[in-house]
N, C-alpha and C positions, 0 to 999 in steps of 0.2 A: 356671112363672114363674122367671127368673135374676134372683136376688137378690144378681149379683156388685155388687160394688162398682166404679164406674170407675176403670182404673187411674191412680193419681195419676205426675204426671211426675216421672221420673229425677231422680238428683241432680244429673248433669251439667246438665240445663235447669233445676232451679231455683240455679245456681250462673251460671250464664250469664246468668238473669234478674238475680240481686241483680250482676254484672256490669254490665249494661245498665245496672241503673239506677243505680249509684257511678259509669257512666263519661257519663248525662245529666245528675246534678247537676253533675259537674264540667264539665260543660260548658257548662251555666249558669251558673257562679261565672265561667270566663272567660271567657263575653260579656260579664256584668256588670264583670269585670273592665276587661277592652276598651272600655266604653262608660264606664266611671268617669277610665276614661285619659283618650275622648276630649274630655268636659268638661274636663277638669281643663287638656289642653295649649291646648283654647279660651279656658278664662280666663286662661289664664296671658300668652296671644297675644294677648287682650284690655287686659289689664291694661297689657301693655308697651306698647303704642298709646296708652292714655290718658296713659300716666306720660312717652311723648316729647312728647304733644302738650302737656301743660300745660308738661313744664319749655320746652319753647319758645317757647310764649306767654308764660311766665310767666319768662323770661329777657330776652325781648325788652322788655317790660312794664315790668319792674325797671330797665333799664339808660335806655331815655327816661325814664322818671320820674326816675331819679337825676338825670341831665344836668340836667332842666327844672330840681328844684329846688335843686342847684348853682348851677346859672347864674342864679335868680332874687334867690339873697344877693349883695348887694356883697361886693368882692375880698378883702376883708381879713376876713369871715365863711366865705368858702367851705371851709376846713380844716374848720373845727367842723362846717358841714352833712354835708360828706362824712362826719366821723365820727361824727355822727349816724344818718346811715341803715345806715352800718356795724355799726351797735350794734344798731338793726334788724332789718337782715337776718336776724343772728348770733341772734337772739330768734326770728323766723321761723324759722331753720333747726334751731333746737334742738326747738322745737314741734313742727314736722314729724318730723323723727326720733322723738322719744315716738309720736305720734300712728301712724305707721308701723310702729314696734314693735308698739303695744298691738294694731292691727290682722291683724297678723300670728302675736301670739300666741293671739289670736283663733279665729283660722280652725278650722275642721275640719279633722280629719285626713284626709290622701288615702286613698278607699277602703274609708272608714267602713264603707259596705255591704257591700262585699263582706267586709270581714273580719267585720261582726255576722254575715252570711249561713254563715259559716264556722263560729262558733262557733256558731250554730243545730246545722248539720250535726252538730257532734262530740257536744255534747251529746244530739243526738236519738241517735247510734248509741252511746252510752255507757248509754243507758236498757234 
């Protein structure tokens, strides 16, 4: 009976393995990468869609309604209306800016994942 032991493999192959496998995590960090891009330039493409179509409804919107109620004050009222909705607007636009900010500072960071996924990595190889 040979009671050799199997030879276990070279250094060189298990250097080649831990190789392999530092160079499939990384390659899974940059799909994930890649795929975190291409959310991020879809909404980004999204966003810009919605933010032309409202301010052009919402320019078009603003400008007949001033007119109509302009032109519903007699002549010697119209100043004041008009600076009225001026006053308006200017209330409106300051809202929006907050509300745009807040939303913005908001958001998530681009790539959250992949960079938790990273600090996963360092950590596990630090143990």
């Amino acid at each position: 009976m040979d009671n050799a032991e199997p030879a276990s493999p070279g250094f060189f192959a298990s250097v080649r393995k831990l190789l392999d496998t530092g160079l499939a995590t990384l390659q899974n960090r940059v799909e994930l990468l890649a795929v975190e891009f291409q959310e991020e330039k879809d909404h980004a493409v999204e966003l810009l869609m919605w933010v032309v179509a409202l301010l052009f409804f919402g320019i078009l919107t603003v400008v007949v309604l001033t007119a109509t109620i302009i032109l519903i004050f007699p002549q010697e009222l119209r100043v004041y209306a008009a600076g009225g909705l001026t006053l308006l607007y200017l209330l409106g636009a300051i809202w929006a800016f907050l509300g745009l900010r807040t939303r913005l500072k908001n958001r998530p960071i681009p790539f959250s994942a992949s960079i938790e996924e990273i600090k996963k990595d360092r950590e596990w190889l630090l143990k």
